[in-house]
TORKOL-4160 file (C-alpha; in steps of 0.2 Angstrom, whole numbers, padded with zeros to 4 digits, m for minus):
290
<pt num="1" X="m0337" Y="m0081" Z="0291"/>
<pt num="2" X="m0333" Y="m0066" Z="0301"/>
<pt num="3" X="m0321" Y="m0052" Z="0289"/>
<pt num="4" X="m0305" Y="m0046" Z="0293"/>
<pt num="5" X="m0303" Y="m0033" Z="0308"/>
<pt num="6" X="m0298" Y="m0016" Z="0304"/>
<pt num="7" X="m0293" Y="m0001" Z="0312"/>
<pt num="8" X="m0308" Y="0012" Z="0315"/>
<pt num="9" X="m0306" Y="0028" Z="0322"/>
<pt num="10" X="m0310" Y="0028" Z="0340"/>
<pt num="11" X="m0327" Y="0039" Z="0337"/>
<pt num="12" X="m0343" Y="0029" Z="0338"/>
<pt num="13" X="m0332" Y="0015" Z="0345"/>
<pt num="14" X="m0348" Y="0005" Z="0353"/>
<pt num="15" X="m0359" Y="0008" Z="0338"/>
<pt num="16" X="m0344" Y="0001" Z="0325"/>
<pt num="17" X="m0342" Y="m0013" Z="0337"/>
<pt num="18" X="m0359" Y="m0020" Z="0338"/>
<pt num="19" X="m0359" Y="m0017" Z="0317"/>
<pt num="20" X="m0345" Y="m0029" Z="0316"/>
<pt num="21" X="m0355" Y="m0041" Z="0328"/>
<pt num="22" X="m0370" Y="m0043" Z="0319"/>
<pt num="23" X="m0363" Y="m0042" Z="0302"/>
<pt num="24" X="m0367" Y="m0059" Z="0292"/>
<pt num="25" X="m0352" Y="m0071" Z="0289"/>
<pt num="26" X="m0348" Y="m0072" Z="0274"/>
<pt num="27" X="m0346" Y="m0093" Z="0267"/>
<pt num="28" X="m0333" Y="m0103" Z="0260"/>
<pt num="29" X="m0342" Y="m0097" Z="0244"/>
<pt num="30" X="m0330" Y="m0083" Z="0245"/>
<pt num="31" X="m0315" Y="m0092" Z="0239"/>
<pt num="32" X="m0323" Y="m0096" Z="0225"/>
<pt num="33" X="m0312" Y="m0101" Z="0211"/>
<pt num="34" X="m0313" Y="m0089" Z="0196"/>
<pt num="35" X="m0318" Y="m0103" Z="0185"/>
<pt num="36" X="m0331" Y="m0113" Z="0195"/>
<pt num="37" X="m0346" Y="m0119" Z="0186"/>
<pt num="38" X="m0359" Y="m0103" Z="0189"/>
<pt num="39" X="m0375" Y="m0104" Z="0199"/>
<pt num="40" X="m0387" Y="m0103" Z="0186"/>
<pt num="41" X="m0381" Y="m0122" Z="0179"/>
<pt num="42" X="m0374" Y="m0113" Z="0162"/>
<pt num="43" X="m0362" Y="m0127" Z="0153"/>
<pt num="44" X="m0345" Y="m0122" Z="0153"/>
<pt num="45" X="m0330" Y="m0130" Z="0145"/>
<pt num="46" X="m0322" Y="m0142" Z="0153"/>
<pt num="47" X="m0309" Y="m0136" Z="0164"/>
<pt num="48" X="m0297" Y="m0151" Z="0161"/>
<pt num="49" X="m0295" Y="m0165" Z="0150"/>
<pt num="50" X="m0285" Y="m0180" Z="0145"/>
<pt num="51" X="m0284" Y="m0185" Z="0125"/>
<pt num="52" X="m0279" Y="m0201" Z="0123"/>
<pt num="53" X="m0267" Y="m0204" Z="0135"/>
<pt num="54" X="m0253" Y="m0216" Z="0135"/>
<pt num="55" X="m0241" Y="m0220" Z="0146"/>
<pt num="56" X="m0227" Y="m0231" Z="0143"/>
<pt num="57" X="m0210" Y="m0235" Z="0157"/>
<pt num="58" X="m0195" Y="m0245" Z="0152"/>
<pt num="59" X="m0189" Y="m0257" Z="0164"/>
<pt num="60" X="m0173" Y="m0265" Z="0158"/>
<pt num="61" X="m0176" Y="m0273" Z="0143"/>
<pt num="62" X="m0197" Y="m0275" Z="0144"/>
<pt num="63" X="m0208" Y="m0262" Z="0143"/>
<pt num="64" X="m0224" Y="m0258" Z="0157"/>
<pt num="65" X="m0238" Y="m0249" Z="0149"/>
<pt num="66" X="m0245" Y="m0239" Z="0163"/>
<pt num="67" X="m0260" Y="m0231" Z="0153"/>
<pt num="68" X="m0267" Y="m0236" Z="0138"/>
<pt num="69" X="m0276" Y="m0222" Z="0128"/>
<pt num="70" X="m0287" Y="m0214" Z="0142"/>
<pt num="71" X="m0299" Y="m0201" Z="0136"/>
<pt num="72" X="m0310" Y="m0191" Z="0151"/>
<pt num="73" X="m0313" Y="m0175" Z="0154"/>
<pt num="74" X="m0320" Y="m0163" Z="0173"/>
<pt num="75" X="m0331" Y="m0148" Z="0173"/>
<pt num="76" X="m0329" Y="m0133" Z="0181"/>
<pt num="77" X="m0334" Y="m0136" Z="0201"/>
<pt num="78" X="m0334" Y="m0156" Z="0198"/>
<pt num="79" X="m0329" Y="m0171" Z="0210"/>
<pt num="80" X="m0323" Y="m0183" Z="0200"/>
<pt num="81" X="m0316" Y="m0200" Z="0208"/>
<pt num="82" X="m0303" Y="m0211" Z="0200"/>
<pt num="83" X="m0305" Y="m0229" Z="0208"/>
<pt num="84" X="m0296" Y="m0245" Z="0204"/>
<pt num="85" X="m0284" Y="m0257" Z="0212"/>
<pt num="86" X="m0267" Y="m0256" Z="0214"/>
<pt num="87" X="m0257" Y="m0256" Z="0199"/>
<pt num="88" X="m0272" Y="m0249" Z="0188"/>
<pt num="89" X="m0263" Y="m0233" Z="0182"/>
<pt num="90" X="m0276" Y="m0223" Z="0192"/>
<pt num="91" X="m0261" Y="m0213" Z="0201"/>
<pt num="92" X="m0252" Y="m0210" Z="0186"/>
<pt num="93" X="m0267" Y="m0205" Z="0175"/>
<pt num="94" X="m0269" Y="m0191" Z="0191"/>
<pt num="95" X="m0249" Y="m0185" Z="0189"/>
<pt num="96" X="m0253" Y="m0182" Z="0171"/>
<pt num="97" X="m0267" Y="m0171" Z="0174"/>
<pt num="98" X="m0257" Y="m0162" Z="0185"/>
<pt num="99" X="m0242" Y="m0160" Z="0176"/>
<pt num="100" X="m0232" Y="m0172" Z="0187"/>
<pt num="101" X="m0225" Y="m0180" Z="0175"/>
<pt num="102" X="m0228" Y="m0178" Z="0154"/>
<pt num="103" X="m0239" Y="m0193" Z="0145"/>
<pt num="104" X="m0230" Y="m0204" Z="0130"/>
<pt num="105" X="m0242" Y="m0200" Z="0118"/>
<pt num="106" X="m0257" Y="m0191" Z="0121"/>
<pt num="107" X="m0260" Y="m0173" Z="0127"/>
<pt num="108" X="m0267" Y="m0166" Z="0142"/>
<pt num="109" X="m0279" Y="m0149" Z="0141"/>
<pt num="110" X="m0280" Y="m0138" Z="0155"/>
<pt num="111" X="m0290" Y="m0122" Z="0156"/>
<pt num="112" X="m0288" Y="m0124" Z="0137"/>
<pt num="113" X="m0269" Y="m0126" Z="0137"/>
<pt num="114" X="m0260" Y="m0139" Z="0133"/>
<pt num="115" X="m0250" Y="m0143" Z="0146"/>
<pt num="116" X="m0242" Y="m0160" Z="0143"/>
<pt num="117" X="m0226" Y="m0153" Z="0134"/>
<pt num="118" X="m0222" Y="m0140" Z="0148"/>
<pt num="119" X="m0204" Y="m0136" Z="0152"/>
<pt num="120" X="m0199" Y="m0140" Z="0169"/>
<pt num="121" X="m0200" Y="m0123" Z="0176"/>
<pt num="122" X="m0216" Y="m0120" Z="0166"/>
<pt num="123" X="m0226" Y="m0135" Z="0174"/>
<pt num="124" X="m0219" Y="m0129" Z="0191"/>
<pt num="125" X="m0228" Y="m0113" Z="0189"/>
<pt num="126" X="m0243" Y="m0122" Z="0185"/>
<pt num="127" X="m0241" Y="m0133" Z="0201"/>
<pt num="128" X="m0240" Y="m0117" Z="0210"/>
<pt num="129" X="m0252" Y="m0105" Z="0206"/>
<pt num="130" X="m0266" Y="m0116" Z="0196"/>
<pt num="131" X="m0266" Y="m0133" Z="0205"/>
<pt num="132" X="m0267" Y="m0141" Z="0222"/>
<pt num="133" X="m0261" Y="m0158" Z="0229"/>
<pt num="134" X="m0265" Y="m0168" Z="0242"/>
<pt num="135" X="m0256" Y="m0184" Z="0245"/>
<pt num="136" X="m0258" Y="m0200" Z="0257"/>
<pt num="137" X="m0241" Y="m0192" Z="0265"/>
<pt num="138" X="m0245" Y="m0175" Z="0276"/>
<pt num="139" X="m0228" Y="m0168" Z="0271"/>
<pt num="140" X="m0232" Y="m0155" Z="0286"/>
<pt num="141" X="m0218" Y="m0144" Z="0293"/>
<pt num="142" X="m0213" Y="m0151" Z="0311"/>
<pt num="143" X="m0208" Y="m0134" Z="0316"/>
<pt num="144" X="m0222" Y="m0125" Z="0310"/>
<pt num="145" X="m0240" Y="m0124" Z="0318"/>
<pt num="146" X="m0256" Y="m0126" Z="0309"/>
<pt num="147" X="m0259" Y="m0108" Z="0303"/>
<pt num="148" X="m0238" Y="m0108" Z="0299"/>
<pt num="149" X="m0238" Y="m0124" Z="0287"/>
<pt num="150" X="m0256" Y="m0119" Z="0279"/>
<pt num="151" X="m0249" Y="m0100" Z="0274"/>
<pt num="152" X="m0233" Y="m0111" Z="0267"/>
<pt num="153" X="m0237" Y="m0106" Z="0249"/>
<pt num="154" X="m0238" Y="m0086" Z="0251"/>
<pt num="155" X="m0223" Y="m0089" Z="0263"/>
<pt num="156" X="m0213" Y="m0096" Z="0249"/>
<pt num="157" X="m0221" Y="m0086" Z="0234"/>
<pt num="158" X="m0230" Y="m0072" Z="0241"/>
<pt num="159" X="m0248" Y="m0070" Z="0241"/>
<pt num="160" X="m0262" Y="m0057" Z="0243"/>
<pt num="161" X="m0265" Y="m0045" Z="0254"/>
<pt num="162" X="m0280" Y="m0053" Z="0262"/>
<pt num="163" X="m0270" Y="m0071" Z="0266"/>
<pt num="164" X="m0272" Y="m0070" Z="0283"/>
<pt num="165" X="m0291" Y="m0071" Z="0282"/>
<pt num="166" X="m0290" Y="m0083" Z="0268"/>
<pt num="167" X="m0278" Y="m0093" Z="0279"/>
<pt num="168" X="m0292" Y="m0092" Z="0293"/>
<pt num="169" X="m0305" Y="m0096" Z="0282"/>
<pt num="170" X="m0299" Y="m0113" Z="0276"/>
<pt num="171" X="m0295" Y="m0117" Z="0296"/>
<pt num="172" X="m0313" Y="m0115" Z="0297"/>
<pt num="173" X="m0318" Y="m0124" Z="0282"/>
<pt num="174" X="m0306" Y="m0141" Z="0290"/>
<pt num="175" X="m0316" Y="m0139" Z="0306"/>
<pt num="176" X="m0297" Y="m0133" Z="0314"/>
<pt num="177" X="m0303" Y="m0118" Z="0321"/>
<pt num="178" X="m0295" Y="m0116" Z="0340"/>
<pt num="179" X="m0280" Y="m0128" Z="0335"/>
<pt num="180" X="m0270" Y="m0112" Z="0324"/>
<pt num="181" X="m0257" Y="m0114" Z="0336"/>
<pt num="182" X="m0252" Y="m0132" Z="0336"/>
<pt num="183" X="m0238" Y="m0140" Z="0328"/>
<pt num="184" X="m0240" Y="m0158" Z="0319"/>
<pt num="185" X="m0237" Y="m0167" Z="0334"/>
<pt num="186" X="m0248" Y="m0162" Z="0345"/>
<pt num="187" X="m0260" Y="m0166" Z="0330"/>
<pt num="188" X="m0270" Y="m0182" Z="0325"/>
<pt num="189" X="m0267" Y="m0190" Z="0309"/>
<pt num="190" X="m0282" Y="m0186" Z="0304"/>
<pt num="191" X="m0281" Y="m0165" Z="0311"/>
<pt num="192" X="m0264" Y="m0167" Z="0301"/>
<pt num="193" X="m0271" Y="m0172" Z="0283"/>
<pt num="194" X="m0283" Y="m0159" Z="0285"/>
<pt num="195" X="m0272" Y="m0145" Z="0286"/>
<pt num="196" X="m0263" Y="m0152" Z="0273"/>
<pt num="197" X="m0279" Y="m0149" Z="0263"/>
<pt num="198" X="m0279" Y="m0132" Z="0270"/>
<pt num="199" X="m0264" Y="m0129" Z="0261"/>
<pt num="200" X="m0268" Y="m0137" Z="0245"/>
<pt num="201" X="m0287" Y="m0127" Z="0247"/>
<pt num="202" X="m0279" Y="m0107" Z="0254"/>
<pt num="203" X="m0272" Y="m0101" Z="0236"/>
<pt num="204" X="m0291" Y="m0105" Z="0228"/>
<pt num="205" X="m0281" Y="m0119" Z="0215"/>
<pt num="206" X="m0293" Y="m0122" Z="0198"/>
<pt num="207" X="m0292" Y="m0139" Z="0202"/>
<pt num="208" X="m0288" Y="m0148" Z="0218"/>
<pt num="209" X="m0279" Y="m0166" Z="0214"/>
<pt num="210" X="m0280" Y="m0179" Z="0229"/>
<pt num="211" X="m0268" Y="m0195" Z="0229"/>
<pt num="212" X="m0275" Y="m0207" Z="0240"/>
<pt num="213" X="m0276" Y="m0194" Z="0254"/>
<pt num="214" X="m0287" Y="m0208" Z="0267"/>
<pt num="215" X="m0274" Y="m0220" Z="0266"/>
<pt num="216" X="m0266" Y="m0216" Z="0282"/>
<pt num="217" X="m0281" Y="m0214" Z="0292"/>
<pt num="218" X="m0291" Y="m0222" Z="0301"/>
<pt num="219" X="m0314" Y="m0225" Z="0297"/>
<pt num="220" X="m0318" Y="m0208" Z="0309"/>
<pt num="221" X="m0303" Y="m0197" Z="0303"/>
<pt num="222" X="m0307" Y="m0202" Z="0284"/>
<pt num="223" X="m0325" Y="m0197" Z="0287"/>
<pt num="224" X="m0319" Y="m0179" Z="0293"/>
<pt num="225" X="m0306" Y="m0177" Z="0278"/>
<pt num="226" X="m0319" Y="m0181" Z="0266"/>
<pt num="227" X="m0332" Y="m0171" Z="0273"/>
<pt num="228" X="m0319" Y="m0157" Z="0272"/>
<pt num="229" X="m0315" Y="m0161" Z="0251"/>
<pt num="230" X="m0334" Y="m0162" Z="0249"/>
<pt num="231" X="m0339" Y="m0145" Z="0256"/>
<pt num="232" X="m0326" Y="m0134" Z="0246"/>
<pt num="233" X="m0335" Y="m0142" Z="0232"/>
<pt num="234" X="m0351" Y="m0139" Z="0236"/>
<pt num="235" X="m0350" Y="m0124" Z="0246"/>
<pt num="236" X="m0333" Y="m0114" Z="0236"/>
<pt num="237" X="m0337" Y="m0126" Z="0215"/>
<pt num="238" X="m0320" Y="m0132" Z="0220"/>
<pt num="239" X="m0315" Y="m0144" Z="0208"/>
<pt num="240" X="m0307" Y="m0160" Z="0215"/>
<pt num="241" X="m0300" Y="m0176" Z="0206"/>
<pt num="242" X="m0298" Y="m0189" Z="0219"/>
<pt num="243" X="m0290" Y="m0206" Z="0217"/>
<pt num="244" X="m0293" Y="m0221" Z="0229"/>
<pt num="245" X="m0297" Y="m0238" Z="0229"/>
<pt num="246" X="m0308" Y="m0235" Z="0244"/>
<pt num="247" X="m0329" Y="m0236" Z="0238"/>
<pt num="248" X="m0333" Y="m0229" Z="0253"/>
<pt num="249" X="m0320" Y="m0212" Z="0248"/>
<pt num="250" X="m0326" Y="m0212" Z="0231"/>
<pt num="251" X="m0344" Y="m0212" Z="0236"/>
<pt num="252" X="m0343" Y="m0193" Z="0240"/>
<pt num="253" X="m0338" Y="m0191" Z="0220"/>
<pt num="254" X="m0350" Y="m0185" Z="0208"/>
<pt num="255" X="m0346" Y="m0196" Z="0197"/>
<pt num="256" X="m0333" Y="m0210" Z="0197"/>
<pt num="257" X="m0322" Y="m0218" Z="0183"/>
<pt num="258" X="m0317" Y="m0236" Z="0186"/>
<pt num="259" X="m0300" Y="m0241" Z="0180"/>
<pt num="260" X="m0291" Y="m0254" Z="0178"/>
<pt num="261" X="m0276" Y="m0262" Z="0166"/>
<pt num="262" X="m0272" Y="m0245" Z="0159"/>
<pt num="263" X="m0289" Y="m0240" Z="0153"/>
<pt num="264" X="m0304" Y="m0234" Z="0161"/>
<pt num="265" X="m0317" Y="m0249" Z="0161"/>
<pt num="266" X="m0334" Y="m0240" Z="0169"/>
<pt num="267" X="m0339" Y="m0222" Z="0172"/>
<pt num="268" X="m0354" Y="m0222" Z="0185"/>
<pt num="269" X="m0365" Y="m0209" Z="0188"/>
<pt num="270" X="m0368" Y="m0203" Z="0206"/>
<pt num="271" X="m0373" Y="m0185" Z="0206"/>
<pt num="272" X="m0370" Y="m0172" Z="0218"/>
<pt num="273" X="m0379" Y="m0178" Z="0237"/>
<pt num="274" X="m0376" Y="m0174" Z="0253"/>
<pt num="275" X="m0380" Y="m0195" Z="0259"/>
<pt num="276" X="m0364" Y="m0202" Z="0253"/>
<pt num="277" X="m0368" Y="m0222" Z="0255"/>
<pt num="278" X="m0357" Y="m0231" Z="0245"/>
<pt num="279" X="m0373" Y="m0243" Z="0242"/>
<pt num="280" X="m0374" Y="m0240" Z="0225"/>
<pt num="281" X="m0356" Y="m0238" Z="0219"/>
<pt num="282" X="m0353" Y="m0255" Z="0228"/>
<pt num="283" X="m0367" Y="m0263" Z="0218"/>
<pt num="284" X="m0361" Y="m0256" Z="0202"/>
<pt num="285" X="m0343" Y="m0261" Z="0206"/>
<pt num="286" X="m0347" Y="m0279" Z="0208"/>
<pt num="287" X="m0357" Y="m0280" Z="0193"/>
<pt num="288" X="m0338" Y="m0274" Z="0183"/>
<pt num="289" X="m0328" Y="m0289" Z="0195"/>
<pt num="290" X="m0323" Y="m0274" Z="0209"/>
């Protein structure tokens, strides 16, 4: 990806211009998170984890037991997919993890931390510097064009001094490049959830947590979203806990946990690939009744 432009003095103007022309891009690798798992394969600690994790909701005089002692843990640069149907606790194990909302009994560990007994204004920060979210909802700005709503985060907290070409740099990464100046509306649903992923991706988050973020769309437009989650894994180690109940999302997953009734029932082993059938995963799935 092409750097920043910056003022030179008018001197050897044609030699600095065709220096900046044939300089190499630099990759999505760039935005590296801090914490991604390095090149040379050395273990690292997970980066998050969930230790025993329950999760209880009173509704009138019963009770719903939402999780029910969950146990898992993700390494740094990891894609892991949480899959189940609806009603399986998948979506409430992921607002856990993110510090959403605070487990029954249990804890949750993130870059070492504790995090499950936050204070409100404690597990905000969190949500804003550490984490990012994408959810089936776009929760775009109507008003605000694609580079406005991506740059949402330093607008509101301030941010480096070299946002503008992180801000470009995810545009490139969600294949939005030429389309800086749109709003939503003049978006497809699809060009919409990717620049909602933008957003989530520009302040290089630890982890990146994702909500059923195809829902809404459509086979082709799922595709290109997924596509996008899967190269700032591979290219940038970023870190992403996915949920869906979609086979052919979770395919793109490293590995995927199977939940269902509160607990998780199957962990399946895909590996990092760049042919994401869901071929496999289906097979395994219908051998647990999925």
């Amino acid at each position: 990806m092409a750097g920043m432009l910056r003022r030179r003095t008018p001197a050897p103007f044609a030699a600095t211009l065709e220096r900046e022309r044939t300089a190499p891009r630099p990759t999505w690798s760039a935005l590296r998170p801090a914490n991604a798992q390095p090149a040379s394969g050395a273990v690292m600690p997970p980066i998050l984890e969930a230790r025993d994790l329950t999760k209880v909701y009173a509704l009138g005089r019963t009770t719903v037991e939402a999780l029910r002692g969950v146990s898992m843990s993700v390494a740094p640069g990891e894609f892991v997919a949480l899959m189940g149907p609806s009603g399986s606790g998948k979506s409430t194990l992921l607002q856990l993890l993110g510090g959403l909302d605070r487990p029954t009994t249990g804890s949750v560990v993130f870059e070492g931390r504790d995090i499950s007994r936050l204070s409100d204004g404690q597990a905000t920060r969190l949500r804003r510097e550490r984490t990012g979210y994408v959810f089936q909802a776009f929760n775009l700005i109507p008003l605000l064009n694609v580079r406005e709503n991506i740059a949402l985060p330093f607008t509101i907290a301030g941010g480096p001094k070299d946002q503008k070409e992180l801000v470009r740099q995810v545009i490139d990464l969600v294949e939005l490049t030429g389309k800086e100046r749109h709003r939503p509306d003049q978006l497809s649903a699809g060009e919409q959830q990717r620049v909602a992923v933008a957003r989530a991706l520009v302040t290089r988050p630890s982890v990146l947590l994702a909500d059923e973020p195809t829902g809404n769309l459509d086979y082709t437009n799922s595709g290109e979203l997924l596509d996008a989650l899967w190269r700032s894994c591979d290219q940038g180690g970023q870190t992403i806990v996915l949920v869906t109940h979609d086979a052919r999302a979770a395919a793109y997953a490293d590995r995927v946990l199977v939940i269902g009734d509160g607990r998780i029932q199957d962990e399946i082993e895909l590996g990092r690939r760049a042919d994401h059938s869901a071929a496999i995963l289906i097979a395994r799935l219908a051998q647990v009744g999925l």
